[in-house]
mmCIF file of the N, C-alpha and C atoms, coordinates in Angstrom:
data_MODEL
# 
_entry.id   MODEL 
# 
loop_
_atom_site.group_PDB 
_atom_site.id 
_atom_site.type_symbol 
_atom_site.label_atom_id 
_atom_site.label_alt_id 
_atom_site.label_comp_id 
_atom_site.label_asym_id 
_atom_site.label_entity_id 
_atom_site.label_seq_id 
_atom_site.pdbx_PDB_ins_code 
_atom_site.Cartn_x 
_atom_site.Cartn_y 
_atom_site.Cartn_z 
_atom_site.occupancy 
_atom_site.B_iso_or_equiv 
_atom_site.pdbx_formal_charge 
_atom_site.auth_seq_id 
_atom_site.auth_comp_id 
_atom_site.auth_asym_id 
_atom_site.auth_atom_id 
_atom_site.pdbx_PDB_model_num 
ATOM 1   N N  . UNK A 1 1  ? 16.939  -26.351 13.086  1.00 0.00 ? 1  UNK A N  1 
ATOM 2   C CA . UNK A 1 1  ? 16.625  -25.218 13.619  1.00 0.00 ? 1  UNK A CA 1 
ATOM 3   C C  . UNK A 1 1  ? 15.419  -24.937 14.420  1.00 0.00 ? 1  UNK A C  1 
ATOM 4   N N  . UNK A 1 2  ? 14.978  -23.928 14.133  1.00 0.00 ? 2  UNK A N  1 
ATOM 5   C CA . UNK A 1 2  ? 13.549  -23.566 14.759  1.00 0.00 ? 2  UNK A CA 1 
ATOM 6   C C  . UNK A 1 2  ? 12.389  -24.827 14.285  1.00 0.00 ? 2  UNK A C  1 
ATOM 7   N N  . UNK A 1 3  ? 12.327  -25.066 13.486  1.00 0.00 ? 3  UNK A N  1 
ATOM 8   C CA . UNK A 1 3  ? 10.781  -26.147 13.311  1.00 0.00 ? 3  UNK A CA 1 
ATOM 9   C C  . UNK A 1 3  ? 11.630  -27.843 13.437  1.00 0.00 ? 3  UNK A C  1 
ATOM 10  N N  . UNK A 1 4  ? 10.187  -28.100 13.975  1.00 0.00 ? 4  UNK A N  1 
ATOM 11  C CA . UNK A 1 4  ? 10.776  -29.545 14.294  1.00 0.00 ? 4  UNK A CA 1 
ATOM 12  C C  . UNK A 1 4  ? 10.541  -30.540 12.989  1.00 0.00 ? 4  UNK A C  1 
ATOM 13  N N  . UNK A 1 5  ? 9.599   -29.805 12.428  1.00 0.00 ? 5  UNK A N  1 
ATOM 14  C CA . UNK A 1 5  ? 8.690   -31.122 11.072  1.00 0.00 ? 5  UNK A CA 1 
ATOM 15  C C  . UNK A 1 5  ? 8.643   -29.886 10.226  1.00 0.00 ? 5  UNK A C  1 
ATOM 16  N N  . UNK A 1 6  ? 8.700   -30.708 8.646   1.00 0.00 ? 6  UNK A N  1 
ATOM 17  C CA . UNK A 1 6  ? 8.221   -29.466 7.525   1.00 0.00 ? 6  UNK A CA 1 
ATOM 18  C C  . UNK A 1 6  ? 7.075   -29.148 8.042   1.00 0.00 ? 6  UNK A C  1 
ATOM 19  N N  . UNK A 1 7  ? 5.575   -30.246 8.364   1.00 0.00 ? 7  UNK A N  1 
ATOM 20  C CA . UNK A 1 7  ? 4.445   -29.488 8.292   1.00 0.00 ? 7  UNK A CA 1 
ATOM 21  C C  . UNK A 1 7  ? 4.804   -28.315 9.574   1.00 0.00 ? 7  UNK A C  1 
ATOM 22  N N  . UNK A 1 8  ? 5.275   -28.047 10.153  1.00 0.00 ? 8  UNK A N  1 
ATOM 23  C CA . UNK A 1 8  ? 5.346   -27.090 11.272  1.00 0.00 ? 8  UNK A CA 1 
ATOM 24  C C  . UNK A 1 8  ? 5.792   -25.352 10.647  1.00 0.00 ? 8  UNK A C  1 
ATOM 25  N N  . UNK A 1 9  ? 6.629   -26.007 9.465   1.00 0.00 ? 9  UNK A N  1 
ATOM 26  C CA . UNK A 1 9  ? 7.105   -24.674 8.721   1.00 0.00 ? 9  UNK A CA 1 
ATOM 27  C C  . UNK A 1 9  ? 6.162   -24.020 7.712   1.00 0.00 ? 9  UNK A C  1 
ATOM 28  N N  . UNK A 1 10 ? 5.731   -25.292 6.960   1.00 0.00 ? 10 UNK A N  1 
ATOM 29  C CA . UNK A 1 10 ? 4.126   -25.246 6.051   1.00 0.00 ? 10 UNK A CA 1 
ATOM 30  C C  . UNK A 1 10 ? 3.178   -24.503 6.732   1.00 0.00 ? 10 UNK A C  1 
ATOM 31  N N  . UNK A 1 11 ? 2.593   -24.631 7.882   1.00 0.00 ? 11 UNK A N  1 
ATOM 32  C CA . UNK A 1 11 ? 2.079   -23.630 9.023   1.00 0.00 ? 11 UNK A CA 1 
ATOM 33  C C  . UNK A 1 11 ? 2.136   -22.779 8.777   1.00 0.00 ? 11 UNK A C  1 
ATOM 34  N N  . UNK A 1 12 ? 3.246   -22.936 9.644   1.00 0.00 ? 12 UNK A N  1 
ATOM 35  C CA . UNK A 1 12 ? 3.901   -21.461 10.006  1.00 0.00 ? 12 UNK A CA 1 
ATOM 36  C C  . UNK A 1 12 ? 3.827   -20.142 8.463   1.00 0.00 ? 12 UNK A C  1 
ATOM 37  N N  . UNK A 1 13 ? 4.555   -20.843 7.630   1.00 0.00 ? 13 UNK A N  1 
ATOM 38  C CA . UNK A 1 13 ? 4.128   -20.031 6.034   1.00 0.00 ? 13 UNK A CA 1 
ATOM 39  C C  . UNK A 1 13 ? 2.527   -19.591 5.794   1.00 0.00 ? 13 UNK A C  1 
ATOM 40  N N  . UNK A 1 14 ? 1.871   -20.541 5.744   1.00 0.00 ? 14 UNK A N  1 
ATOM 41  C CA . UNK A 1 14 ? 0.269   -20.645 5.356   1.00 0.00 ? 14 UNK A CA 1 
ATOM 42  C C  . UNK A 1 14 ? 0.094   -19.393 6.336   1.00 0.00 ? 14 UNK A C  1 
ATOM 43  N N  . UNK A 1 15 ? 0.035   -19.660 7.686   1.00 0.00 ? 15 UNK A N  1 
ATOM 44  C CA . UNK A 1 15 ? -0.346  -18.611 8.623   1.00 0.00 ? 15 UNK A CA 1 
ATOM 45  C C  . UNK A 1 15 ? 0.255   -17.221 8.176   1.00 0.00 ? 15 UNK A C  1 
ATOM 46  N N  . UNK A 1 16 ? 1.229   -16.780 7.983   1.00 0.00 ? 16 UNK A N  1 
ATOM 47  C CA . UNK A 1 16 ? 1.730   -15.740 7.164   1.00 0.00 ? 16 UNK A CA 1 
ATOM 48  C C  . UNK A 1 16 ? 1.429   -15.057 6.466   1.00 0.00 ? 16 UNK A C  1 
ATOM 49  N N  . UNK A 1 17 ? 0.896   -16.062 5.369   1.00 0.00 ? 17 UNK A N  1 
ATOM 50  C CA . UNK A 1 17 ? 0.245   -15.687 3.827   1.00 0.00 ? 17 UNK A CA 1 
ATOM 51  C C  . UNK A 1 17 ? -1.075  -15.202 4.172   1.00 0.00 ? 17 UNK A C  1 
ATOM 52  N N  . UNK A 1 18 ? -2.012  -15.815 5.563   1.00 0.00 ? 18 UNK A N  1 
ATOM 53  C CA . UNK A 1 18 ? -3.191  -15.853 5.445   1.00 0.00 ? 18 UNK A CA 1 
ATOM 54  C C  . UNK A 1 18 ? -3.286  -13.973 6.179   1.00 0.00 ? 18 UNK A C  1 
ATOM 55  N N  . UNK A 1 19 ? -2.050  -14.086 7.232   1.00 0.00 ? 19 UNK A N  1 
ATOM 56  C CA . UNK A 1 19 ? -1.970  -12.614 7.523   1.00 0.00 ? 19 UNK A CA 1 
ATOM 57  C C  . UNK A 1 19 ? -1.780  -11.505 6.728   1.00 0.00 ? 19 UNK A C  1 
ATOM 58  N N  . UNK A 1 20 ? -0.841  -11.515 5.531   1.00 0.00 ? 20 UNK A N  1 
ATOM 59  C CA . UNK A 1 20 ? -0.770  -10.647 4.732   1.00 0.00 ? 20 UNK A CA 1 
ATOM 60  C C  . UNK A 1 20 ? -1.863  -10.432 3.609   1.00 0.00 ? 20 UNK A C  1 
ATOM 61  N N  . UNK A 1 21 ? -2.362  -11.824 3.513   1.00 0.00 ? 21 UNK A N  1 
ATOM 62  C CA . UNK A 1 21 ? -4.101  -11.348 2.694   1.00 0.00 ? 21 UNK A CA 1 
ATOM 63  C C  . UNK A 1 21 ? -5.121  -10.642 3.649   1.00 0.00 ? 21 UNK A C  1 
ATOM 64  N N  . UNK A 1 22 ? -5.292  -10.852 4.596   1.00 0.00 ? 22 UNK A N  1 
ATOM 65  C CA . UNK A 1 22 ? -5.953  -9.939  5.899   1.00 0.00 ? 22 UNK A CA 1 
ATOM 66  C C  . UNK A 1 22 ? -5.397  -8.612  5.839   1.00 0.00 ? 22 UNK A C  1 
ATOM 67  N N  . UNK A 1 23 ? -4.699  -8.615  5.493   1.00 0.00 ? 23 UNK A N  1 
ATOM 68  C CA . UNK A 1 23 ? -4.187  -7.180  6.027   1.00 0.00 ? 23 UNK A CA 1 
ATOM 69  C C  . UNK A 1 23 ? -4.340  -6.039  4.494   1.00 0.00 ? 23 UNK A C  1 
ATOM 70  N N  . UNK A 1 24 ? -4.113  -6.743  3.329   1.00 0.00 ? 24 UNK A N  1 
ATOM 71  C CA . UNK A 1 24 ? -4.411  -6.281  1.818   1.00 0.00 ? 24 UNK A CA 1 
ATOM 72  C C  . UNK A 1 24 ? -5.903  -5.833  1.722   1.00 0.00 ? 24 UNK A C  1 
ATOM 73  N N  . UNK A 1 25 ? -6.227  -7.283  2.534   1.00 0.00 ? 25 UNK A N  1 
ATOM 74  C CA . UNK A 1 25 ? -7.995  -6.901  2.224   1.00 0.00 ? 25 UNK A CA 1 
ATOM 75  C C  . UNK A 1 25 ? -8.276  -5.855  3.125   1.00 0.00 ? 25 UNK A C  1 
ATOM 76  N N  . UNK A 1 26 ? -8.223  -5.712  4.300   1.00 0.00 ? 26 UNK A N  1 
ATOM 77  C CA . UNK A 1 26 ? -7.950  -4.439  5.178   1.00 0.00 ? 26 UNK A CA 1 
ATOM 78  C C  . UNK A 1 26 ? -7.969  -3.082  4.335   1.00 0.00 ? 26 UNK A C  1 
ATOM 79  N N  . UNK A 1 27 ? -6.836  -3.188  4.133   1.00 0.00 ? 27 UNK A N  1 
ATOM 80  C CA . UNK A 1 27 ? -6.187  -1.651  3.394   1.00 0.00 ? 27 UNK A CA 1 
ATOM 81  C C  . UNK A 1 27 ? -7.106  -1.181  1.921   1.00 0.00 ? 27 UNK A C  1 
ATOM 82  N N  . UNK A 1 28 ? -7.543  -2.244  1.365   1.00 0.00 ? 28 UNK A N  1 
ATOM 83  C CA . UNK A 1 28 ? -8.408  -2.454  -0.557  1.00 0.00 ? 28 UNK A CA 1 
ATOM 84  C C  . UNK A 1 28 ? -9.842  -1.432  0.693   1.00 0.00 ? 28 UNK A C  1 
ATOM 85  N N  . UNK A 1 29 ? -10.032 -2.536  1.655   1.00 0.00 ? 29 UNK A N  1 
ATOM 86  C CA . UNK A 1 29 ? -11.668 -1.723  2.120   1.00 0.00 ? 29 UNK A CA 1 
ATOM 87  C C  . UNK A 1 29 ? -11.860 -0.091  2.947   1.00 0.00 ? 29 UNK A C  1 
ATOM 88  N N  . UNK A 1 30 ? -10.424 -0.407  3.944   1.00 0.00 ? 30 UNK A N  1 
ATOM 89  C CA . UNK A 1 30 ? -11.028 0.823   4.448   1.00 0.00 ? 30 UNK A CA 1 
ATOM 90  C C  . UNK A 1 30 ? -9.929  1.983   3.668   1.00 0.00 ? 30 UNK A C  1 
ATOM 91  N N  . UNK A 1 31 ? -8.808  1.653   2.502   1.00 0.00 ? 31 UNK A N  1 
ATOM 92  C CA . UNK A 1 31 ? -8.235  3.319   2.258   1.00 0.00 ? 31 UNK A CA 1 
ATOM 93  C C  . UNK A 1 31 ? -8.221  3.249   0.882   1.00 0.00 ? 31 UNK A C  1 
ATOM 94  N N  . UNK A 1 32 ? -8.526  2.297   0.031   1.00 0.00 ? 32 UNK A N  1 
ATOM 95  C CA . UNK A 1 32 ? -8.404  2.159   -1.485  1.00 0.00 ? 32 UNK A CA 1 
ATOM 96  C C  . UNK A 1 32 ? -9.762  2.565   -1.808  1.00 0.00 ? 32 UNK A C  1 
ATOM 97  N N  . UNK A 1 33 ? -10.748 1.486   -1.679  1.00 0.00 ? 33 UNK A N  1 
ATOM 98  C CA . UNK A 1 33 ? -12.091 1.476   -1.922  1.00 0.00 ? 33 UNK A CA 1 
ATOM 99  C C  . UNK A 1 33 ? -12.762 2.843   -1.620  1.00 0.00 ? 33 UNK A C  1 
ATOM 100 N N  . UNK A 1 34 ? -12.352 3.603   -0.251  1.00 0.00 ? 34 UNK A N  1 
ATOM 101 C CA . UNK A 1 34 ? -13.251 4.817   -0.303  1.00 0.00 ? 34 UNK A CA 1 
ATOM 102 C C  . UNK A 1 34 ? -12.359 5.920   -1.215  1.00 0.00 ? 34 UNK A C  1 
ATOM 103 N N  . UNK A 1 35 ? -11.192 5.814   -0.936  1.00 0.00 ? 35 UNK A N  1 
ATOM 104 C CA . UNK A 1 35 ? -10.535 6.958   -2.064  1.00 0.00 ? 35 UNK A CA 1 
ATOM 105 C C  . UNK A 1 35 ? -11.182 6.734   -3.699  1.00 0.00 ? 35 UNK A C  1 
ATOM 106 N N  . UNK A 1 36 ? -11.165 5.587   -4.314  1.00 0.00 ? 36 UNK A N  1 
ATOM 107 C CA . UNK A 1 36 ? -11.960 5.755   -5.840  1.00 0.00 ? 36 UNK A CA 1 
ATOM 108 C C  . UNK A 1 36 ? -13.790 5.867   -5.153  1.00 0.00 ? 36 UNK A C  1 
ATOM 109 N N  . UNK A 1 37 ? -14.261 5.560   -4.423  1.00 0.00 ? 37 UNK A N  1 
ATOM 110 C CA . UNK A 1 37 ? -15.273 5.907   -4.575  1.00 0.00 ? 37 UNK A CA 1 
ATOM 111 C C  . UNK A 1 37 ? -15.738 7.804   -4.365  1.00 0.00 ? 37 UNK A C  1 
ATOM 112 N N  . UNK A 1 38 ? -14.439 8.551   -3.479  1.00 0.00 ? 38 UNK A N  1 
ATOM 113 C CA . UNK A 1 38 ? -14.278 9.503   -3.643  1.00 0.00 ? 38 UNK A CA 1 
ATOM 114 C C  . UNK A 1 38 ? -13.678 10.544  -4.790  1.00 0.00 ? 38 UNK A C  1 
ATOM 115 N N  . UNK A 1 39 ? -13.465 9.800   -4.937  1.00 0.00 ? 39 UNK A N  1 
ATOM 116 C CA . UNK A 1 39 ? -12.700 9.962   -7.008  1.00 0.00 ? 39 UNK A CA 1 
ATOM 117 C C  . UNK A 1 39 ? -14.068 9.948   -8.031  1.00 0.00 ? 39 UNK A C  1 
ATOM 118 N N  . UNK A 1 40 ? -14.394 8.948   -7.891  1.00 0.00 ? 40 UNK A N  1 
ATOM 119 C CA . UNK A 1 40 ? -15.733 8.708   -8.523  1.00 0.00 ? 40 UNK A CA 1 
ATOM 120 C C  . UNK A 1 40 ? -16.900 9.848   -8.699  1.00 0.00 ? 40 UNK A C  1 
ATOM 121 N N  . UNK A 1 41 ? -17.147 10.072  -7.185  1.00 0.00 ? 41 UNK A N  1 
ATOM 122 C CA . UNK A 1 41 ? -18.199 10.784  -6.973  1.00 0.00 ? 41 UNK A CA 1 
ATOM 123 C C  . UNK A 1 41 ? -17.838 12.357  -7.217  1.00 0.00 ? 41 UNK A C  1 
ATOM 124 N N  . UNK A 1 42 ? -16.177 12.702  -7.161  1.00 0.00 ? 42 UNK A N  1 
ATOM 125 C CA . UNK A 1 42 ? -15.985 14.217  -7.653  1.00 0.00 ? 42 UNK A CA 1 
ATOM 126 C C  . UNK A 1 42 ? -14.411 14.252  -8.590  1.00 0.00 ? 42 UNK A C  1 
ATOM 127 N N  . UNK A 1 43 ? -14.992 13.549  -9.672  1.00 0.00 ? 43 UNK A N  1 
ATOM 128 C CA . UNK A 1 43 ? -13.731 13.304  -10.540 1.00 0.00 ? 43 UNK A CA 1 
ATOM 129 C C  . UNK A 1 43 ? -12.472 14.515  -10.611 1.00 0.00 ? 43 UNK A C  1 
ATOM 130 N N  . UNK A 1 44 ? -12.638 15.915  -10.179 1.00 0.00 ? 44 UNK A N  1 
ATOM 131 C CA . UNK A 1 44 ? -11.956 16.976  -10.119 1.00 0.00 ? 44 UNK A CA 1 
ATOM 132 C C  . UNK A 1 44 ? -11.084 16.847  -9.190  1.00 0.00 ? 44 UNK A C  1 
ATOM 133 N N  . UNK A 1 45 ? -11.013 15.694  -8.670  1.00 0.00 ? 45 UNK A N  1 
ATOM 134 C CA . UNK A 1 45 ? -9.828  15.751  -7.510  1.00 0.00 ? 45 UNK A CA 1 
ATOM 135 C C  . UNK A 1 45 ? -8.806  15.385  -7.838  1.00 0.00 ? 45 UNK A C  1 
ATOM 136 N N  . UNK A 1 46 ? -8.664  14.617  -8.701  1.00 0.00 ? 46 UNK A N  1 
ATOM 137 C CA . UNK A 1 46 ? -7.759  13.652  -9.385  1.00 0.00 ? 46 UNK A CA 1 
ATOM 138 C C  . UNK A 1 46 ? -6.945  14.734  -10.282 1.00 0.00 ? 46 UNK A C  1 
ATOM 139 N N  . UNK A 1 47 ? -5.277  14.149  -10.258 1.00 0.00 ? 47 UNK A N  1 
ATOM 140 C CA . UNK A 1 47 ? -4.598  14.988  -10.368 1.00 0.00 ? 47 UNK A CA 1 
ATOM 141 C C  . UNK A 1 47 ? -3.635  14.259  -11.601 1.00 0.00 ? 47 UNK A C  1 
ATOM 142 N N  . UNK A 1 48 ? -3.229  14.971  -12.677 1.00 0.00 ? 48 UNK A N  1 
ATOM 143 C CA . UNK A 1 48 ? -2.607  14.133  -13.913 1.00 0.00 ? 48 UNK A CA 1 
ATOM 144 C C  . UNK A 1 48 ? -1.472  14.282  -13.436 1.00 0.00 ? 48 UNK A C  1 
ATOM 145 N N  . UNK A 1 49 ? -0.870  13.569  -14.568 1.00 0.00 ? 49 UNK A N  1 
ATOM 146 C CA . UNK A 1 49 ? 0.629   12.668  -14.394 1.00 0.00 ? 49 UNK A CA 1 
ATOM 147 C C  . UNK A 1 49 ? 1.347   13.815  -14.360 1.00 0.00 ? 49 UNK A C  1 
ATOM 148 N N  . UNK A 1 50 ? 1.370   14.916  -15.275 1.00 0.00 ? 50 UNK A N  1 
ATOM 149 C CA . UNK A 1 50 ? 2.614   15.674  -15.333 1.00 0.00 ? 50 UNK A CA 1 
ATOM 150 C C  . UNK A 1 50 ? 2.648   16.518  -13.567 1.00 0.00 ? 50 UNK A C  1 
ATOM 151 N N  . UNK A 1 51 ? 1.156   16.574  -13.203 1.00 0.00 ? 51 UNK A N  1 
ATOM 152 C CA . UNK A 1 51 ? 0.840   16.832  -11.724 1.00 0.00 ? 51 UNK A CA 1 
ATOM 153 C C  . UNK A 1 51 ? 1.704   16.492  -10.347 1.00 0.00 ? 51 UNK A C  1 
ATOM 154 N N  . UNK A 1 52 ? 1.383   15.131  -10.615 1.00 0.00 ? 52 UNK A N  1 
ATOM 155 C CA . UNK A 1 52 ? 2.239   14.562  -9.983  1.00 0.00 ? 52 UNK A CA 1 
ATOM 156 C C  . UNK A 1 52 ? 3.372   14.220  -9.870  1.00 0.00 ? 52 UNK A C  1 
ATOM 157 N N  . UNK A 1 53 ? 3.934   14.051  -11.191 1.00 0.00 ? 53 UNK A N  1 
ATOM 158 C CA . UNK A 1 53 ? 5.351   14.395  -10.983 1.00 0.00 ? 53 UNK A CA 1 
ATOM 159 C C  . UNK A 1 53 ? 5.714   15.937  -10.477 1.00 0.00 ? 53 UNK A C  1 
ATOM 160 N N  . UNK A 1 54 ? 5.364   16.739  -10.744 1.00 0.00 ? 54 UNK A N  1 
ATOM 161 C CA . UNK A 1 54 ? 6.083   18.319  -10.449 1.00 0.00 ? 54 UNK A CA 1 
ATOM 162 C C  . UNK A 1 54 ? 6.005   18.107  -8.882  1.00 0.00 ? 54 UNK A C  1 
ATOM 163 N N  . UNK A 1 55 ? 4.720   17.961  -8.477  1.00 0.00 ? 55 UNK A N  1 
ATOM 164 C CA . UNK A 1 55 ? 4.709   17.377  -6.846  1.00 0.00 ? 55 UNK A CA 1 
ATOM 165 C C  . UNK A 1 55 ? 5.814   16.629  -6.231  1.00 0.00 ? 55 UNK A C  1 
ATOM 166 N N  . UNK A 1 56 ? 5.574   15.338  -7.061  1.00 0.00 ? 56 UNK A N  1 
ATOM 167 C CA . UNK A 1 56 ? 7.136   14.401  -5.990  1.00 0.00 ? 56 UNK A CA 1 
ATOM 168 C C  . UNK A 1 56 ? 8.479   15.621  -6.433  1.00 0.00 ? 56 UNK A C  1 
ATOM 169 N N  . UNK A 1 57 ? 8.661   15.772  -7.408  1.00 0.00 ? 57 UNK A N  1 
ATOM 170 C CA . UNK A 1 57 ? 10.185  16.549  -8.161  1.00 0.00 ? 57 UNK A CA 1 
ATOM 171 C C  . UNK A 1 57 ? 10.086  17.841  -6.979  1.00 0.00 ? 57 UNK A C  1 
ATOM 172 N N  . UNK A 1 58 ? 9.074   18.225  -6.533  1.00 0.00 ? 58 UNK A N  1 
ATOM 173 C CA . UNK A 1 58 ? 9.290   19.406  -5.292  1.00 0.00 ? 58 UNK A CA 1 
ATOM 174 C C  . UNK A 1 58 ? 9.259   19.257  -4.205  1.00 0.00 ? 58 UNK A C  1 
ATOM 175 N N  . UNK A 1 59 ? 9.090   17.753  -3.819  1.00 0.00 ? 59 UNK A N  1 
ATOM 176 C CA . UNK A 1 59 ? 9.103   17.174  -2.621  1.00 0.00 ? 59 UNK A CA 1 
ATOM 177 C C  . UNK A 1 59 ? 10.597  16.662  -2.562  1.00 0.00 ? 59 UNK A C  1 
ATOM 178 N N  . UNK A 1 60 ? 11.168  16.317  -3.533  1.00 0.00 ? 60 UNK A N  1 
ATOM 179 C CA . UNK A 1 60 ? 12.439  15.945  -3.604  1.00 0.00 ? 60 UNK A CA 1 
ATOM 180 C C  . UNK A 1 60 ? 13.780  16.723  -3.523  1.00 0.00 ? 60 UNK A C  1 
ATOM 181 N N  . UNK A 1 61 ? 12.916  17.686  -4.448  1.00 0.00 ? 61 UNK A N  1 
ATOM 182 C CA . UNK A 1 61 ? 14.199  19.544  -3.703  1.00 0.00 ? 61 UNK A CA 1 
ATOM 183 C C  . UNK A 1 61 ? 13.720  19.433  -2.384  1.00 0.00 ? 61 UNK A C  1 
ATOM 184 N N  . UNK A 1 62 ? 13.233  19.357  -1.978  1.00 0.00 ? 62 UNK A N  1 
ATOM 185 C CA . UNK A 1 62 ? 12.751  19.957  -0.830  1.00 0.00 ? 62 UNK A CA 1 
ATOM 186 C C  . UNK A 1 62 ? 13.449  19.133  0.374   1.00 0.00 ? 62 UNK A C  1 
ATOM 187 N N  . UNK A 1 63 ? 13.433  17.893  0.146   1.00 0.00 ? 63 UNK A N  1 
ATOM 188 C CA . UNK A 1 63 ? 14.105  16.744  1.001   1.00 0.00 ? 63 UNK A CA 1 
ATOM 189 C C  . UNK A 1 63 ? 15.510  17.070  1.259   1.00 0.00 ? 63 UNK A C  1 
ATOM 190 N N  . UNK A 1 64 ? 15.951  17.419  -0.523  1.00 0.00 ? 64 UNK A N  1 
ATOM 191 C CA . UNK A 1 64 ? 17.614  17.214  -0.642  1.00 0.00 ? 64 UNK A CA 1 
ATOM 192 C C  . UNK A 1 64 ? 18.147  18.652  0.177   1.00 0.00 ? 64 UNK A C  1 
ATOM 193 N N  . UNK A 1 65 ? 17.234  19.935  0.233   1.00 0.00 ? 65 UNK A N  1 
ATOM 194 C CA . UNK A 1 65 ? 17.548  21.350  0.871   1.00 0.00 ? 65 UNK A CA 1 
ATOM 195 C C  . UNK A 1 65 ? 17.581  20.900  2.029   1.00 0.00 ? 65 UNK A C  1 
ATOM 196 N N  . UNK A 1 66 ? 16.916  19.790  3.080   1.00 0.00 ? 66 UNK A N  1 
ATOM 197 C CA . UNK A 1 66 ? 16.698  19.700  4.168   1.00 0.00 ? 66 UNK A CA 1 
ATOM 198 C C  . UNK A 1 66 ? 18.361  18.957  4.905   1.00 0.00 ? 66 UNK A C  1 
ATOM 199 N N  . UNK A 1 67 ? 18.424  18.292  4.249   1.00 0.00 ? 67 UNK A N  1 
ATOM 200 C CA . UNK A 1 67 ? 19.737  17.393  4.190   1.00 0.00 ? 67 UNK A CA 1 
ATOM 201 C C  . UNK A 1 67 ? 21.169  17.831  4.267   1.00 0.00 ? 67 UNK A C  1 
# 
């Protein structure tokens, strides 16, 4: 098929893997890391479980009314 040699596919994989760790580490620094450090610094933002469920469960009427 497409590769001529395993090492060409080995590559090709490695290069992949090395993109999707780039891109994790990306996302951990600039939208994970400041959200808990914004959590951190005003713990009142943070919203409990039964919270969040009533949220998605009214986002979900809300989807199925749209439909």
């Amino acid at each position: 098929g497409e590769y001529a040699t395993e090492s060409e596919v080995i590559r090709d994989g490695l290069r992949a893997l090395m993109a999707r760790d780039r891109a994790v580490d990306n996302w951990l620094m600039q939208e994970v890391g400041p959200a808990y450090d914004a959590l951190k610094a005003n713990p009142a933002r943070a919203v409990t479980v039964d919270q969040l469920r009533a949220a998605l469960a009214a986002e979900h009427k809300k989807a199925k009314a749209t439909t």
